[in-house]
C-alpha positions in Angstrom: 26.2 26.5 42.6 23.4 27.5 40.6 19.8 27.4 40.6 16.8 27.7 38.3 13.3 29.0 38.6 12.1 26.5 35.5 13.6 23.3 33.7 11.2 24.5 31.0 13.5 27.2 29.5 17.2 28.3 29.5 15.5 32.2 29.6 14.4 31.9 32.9 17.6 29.6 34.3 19.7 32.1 37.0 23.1 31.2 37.7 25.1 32.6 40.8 28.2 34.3 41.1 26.5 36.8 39.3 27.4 34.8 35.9 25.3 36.4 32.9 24.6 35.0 29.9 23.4 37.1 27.0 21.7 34.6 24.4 21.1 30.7 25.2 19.2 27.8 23.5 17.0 24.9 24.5 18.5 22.2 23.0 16.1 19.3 21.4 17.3 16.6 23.1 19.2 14.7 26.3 17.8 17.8 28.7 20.1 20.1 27.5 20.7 23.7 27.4 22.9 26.0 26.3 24.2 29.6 27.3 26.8 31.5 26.0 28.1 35.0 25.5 30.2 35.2 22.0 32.9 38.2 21.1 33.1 38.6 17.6 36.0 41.4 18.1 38.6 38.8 19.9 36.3 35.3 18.3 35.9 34.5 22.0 32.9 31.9 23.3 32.4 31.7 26.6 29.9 29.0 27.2 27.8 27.6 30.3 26.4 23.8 29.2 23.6 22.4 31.6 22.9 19.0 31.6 19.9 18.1 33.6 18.5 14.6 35.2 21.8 13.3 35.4 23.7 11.1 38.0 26.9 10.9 39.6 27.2 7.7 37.8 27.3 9.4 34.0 29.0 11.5 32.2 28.5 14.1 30.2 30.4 16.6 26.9 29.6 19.2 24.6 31.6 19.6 21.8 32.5 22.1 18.5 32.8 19.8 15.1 35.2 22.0 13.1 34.7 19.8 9.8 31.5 18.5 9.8 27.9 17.7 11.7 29.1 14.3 13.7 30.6 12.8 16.5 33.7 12.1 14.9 36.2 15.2 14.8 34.1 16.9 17.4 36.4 18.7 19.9 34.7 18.0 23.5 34.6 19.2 26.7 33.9 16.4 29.2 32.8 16.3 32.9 31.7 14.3 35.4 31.9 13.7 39.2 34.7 11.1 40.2 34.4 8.4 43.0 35.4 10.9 46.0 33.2 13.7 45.1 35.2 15.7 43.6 34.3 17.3 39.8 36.8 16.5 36.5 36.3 18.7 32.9 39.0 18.1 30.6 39.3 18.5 26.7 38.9 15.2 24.7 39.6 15.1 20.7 36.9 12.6 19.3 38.6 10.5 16.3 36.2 7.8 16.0 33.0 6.3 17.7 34.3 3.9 19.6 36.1 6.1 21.8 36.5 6.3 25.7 36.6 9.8 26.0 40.6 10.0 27.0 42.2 13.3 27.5 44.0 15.4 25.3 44.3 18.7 23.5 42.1 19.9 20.9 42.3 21.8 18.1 41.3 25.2 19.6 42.3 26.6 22.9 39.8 26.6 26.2 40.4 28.4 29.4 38.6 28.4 32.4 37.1 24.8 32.2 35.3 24.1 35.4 31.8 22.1 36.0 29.7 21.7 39.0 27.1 19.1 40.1 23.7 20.2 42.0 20.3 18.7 41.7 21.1 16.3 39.3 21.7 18.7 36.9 25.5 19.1 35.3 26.9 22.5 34.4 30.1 22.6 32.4 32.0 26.2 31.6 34.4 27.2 29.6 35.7 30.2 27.2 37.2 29.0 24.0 39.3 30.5 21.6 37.4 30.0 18.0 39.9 29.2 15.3 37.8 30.2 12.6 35.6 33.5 12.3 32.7 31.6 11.1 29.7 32.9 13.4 27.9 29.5 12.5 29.5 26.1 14.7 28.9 22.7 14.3 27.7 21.4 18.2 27.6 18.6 19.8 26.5 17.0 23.1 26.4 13.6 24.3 26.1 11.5 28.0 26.9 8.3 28.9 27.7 5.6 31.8 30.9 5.4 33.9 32.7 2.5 35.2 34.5 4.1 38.5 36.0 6.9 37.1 36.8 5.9 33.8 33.8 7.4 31.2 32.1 3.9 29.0 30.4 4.3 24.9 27.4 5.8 25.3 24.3 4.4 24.1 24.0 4.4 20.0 20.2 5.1 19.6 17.5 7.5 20.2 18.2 10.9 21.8 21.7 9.8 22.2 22.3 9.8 18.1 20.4 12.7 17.6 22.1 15.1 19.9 23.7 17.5 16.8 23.0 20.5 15.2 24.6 23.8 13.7 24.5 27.1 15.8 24.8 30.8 14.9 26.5 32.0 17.7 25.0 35.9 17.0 21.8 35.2 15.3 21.3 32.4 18.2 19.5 30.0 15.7 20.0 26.8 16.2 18.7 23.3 14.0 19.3 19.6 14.7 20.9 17.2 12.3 21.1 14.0 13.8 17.3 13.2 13.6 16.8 14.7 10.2 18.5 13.0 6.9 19.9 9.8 8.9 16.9 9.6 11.5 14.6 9.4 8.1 16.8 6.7 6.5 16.8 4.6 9.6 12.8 5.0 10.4 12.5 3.7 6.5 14.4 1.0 7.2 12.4 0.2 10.2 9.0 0.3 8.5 10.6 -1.6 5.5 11.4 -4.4 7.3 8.9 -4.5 9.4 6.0 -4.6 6.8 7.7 -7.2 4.3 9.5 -9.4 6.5 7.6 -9.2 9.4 4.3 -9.1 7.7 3.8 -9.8 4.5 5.9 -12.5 4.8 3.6 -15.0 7.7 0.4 -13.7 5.5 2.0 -15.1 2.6 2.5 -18.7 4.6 -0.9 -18.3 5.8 -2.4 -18.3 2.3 -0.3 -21.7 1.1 -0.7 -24.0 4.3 -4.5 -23.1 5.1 -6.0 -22.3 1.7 -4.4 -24.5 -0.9 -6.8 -27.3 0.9 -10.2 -25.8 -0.5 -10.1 -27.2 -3.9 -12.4 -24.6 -5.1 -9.1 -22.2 -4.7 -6.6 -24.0 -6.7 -4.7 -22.5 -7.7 -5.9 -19.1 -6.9 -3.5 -19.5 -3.7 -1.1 -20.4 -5.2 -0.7 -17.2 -7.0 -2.0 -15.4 -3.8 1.3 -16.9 -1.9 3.9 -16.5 -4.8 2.7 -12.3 -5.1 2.9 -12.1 -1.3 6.3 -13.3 -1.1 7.7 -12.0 -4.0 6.1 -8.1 -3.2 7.6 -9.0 0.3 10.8 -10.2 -0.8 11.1 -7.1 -2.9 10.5 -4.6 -0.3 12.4 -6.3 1.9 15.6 -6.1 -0.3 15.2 -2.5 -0.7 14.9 -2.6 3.4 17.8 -4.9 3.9 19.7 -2.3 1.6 18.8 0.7 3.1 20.5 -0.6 6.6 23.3 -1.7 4.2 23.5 2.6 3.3 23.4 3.5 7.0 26.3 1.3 8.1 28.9 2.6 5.7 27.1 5.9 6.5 28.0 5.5 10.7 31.5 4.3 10.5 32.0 3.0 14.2 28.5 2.1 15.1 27.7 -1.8 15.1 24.7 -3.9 16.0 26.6 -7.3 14.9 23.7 -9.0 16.1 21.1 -7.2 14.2 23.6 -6.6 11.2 24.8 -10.7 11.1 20.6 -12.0 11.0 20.3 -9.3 8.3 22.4 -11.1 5.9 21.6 -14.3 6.9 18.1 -13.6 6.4 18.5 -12.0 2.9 20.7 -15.0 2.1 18.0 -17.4 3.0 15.1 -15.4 1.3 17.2 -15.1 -1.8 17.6 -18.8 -2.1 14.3 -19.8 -1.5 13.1 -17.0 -4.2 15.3 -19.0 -6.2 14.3 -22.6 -5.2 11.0 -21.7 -7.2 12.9 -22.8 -10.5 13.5 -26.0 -9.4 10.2 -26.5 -8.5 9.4 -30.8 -9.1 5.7 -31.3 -10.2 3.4 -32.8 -7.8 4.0 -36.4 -8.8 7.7 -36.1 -9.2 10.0 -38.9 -6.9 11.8 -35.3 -5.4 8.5 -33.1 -4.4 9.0 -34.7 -1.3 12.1 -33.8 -0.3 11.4 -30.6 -2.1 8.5 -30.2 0.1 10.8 -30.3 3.4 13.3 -28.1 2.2 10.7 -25.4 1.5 9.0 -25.6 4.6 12.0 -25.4 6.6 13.6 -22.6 4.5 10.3 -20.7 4.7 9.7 -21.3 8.6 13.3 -20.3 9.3 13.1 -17.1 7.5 9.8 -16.2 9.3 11.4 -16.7 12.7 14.3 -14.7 11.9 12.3 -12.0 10.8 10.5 -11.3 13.4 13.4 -11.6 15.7 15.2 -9.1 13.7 12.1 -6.7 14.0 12.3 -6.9 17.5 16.3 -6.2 18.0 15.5 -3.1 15.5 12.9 -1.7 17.6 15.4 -1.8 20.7 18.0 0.2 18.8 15.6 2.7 16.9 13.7 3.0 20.2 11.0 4.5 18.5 7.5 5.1 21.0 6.2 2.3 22.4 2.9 2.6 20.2 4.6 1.3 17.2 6.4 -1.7 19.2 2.6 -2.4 20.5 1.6 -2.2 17.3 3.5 -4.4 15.4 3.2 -6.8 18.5 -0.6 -6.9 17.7 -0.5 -7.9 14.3 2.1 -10.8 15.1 -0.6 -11.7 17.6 -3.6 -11.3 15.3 -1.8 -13.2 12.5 -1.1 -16.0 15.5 -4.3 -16.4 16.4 -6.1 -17.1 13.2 -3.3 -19.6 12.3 -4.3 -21.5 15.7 -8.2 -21.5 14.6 -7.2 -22.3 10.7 -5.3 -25.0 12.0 -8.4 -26.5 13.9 -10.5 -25.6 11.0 -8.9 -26.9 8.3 -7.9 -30.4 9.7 -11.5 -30.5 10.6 -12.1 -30.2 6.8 -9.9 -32.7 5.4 -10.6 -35.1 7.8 -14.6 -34.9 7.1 -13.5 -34.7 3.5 -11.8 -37.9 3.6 -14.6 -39.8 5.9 -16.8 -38.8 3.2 -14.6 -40.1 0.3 -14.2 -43.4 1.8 -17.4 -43.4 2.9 -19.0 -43.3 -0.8 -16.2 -45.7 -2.1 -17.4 -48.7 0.6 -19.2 -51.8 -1.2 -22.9 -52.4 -0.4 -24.5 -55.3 0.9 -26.4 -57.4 -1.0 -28.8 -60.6 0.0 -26.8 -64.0 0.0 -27.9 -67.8 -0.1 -26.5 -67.9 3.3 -28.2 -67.4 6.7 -31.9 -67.7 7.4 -34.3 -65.9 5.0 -31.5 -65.6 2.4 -29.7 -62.6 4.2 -26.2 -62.8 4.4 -24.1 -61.9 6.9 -22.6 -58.5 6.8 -19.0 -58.0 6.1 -16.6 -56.6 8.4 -14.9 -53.6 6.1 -11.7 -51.7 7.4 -10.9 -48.4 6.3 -7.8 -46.2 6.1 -8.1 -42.5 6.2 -5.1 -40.7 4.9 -4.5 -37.3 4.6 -1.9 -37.0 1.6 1.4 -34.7 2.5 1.2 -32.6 -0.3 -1.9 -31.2 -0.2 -1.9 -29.9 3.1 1.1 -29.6 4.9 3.3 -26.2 4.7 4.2 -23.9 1.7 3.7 -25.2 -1.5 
């Protein structure tokens, strides 16, 4: 049992049975801390890990990487309380990502492995035997759902891929890895995609369907809505490869949905990039057909998009301020496409009334009817609003 006077700071945590702890470190994420007391004579660590707001229904590890800064080849010490109450901590070598924590010995030797559960708060112990006499360590710590008693993956974003660091076990300075180098590459990724795809992109469509149809800007809009894709499409290749980077950079960790829209999406994009050189002139006998396959190419690729944004926002999990954020552009943009729509049919129709309007005959006095006025004729009119110069991207 042990008890503490703040969840602020390990400095003030008191643990009974008279244990001491000589240095100790607030670690930056998951609620963790850390305590230890290190021997440099006999390269002894003896370690208390505290794991606070937790359940009976997670587990938890801290582990020493002896090669590098990651999850995989970390040697870990796991707890967590079983079905009837009682505690288990056991070693378990991590070889890949997609492991399920199973039992085993690790590359060191640990001794008095113990962990208790009070408070919702998780206190593994341990003394290990350092292999190396390296004062510096490689730590990492982790928690994650069980099913009965039988530890599941944890979750592969926000605090949960950020929890790493290196640790000078004398000088007690500590610094974080996982949201440095890789957290930077992902967040780039993130506002990549988000401002070419999911931006520049529906601007880009706004400009062809709703001002090619003022003829005072032809064909100004035209080269408005080939830059905005093209600036978009460029960005959004250099976004597309950057995720590209970070997979083969987190062997193990898969977001097959995300990932399989990705390329899908760059495949579309690239094709209709390229559909530009086989561009039919206005009066050719395929614009037609040309016209449909753009619209639904372009449509498609919009949709996906922003569907894509979204599933990167859940596994960045970045504060809710930039989800609202984007979600009020995508709103903003929505809205003025639902008042250009109104708008501009409003034009074209009054446009057209006005065309036929000067094109119908006069009438002129006849030898028929009484006082030499004739009889007025009775004129039908068609109003038709040509496809091409108005509906979709051009």
């Amino acid at each position: 049992m042990a008890f503490s006077s703040t969840a602020q700071s390990c400095k003030s945590y008191a643990f009974s049975s008279n244990k001491i702890f000589r240095a100790c470190n607030d670690l930056p994420v998951l609620n963790s801390y850390l305590h230890w007391n290190y021997d440099s004579s006999s390269n002894k660590l003896q370690i208390a890990y505290r794991h606070a707001g937790i359940t009976s229904s997670k587990w938890v590890a801290w582990a020493i990487n002896p090669t590098s800064t990651s999850m995989a080849g970390s040697q870990a010490l796991v707890a967590y309380q079983q079905n009837d109450g009682t505690m288990r901590a056991y070693t378990s070598p991590i070889s890949s990502y997609q492991t399920s924590m199973q039992e085993g010995e690790l590359s060191f030797d640990v001794s008095d492995l113990s962990a208790t559960l009070a408070n919702n708060e998780l206190i593994l112990f341990a003394t290990i035997s350092l292999s190396n006499t390296s004062t510096t360590v490689n730590q990492v710590w982790q928690d994650g759902p069980l099913s009965g008693n039988a530890p599941q993956i944890h979750t592969t974003s926000g605090s949960n891929v950020q929890s790493m660091g290196t640790l000078n076990l004398l000088s007690g300075e500590s610094s974080s890895t996982g949201g440095s180098a890789k957290t930077t590459k992902r967040n780039i990724h993130g506002v990549l995609n988000a401002v070419s795809w999911g931006i520049l992109m529906p601007i880009g469509a706004l400009i062809a369907r709703y001002l090619k149809v003022f003829k005072s800007a032809d064909p100004a809009w035209f080269y408005l809505h080939a830059s905005c894709q093209s600036i978009a499409y460029i960005v959004g290749v250099a976004g597309w490869a950057t995720g590209l980077k970070l997979g083969s950079e987190s062997a193990g960790i898969q977001y097959d949905a995300h990932r399989t829209i990705g390329i899908f999406l760059f495949c579309l994009a690239t094709l209709q990039v390229f559909a530009l050189l086989l561009r039919p002139k206005v009066d050719h006998k395929y614009r037609f057909y040309w016209n449909i396959y753009h619209h639904v190419v372009g449509y498609s690729v919009i949709i996906l998009s922003i569907t894509n944004i979204f599933k990167g926002f859940d596994i960045l999990n970045p504060d809710e301020k930039w989800k609202n954020a984007y979600i009020g552009v995508i709103v903003a943009l929505a809205l003025n496409a639902v008042w250009l729509e109104g708008y501009t049919w409003y034009v074209v129709v009054k446009r057209k009334s006005s065309e036929a309007a000067v094109k119908m005959p006069h009438v002129t006095n006849g030898s028929n009817g009484a006082n030499g006025v004739g009889a007025p004729s009775c004129i039908f009119m068609e109003v038709r609003v040509r496809s091409d110069s108005f509906t979709g991207l051009s």
